[in-house]
C-alpha positions in Angstrom: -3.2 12.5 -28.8 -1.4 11.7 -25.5 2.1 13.6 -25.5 5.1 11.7 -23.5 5.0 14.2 -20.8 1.5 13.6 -20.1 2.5 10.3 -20.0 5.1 10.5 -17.6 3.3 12.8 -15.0 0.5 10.5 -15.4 2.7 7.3 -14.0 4.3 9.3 -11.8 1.3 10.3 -9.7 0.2 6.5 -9.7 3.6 5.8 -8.7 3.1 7.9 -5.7 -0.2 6.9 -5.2 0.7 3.1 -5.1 3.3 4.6 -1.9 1.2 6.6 -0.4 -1.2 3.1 -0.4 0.4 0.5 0.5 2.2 2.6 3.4 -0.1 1.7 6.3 0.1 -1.9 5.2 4.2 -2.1 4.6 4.8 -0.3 8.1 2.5 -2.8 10.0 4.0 -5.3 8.1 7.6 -4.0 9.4 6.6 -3.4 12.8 5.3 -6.7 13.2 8.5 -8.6 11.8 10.7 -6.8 13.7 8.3 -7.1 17.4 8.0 -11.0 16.1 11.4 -11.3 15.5 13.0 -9.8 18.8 10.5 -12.0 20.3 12.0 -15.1 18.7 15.5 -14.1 19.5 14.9 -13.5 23.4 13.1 -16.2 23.8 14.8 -18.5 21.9 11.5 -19.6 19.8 12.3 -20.1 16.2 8.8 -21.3 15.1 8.1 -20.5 11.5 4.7 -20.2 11.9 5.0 -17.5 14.7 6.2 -14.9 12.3 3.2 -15.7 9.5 0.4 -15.7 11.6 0.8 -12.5 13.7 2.4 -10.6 10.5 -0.5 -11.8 8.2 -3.4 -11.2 11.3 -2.0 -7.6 11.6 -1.8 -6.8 7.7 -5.5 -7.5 7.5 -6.5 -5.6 10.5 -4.6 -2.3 9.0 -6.4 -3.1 5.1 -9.9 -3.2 7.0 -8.5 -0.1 8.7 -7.6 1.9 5.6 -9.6 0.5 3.3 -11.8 3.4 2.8 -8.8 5.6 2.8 -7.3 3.4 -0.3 -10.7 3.5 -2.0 -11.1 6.8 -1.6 -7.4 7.9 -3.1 -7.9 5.4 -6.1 -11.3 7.0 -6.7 -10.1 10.5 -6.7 -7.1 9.5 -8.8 -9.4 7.9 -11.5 -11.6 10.4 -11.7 -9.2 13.6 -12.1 -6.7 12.1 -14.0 -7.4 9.6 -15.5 -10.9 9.6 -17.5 -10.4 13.1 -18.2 -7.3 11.7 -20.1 -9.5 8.9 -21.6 -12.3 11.4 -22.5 -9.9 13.4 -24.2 -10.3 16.5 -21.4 -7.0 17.0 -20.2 
């Protein structure tokens, strides 16, 4: 049987392993926004398409990027944690 503080340390390294994931993609994302944005205010340009398009280009380049990174962390994360925990191994 599962006890609650398997449980709990359980979601909590998914918890940090969702961060540590979607880092990369929330920084670009930020980065982006903000060079957009500055952009748009110096040049007086408030087209909303301006922001989507170079925000939603440069989030897929970085998820290409890291891809095998994210795969790689899930994988790892699955297969220590989680089906020993299934299996009844922990």
């Amino acid at each position: 049987m599962l006890s609650e503080g398997l449980f709990y340390d359980t979601l909590r390294q998914a918890l940090w392993i969702a961060v540590i994931i979607s880092i990369p993609i929330l920084t670009v994302a930020l980065v982006t926004g903000l060079t957009v944005g500055l952009f748009q205010a110096l040049t007086s340009i408030q087209e909303m398409t301006l922001t989507f398009v170079p925000k939603l280009a440069a989030i897929i380049i970085v998820f290409w990027v890291s891809m095998g990174f994210m795969t790689q962390t899930l994988v790892s994360f699955f297969q220590t944690t989680i089906i020993p925990i299934i299996s009844g191994g922990f």
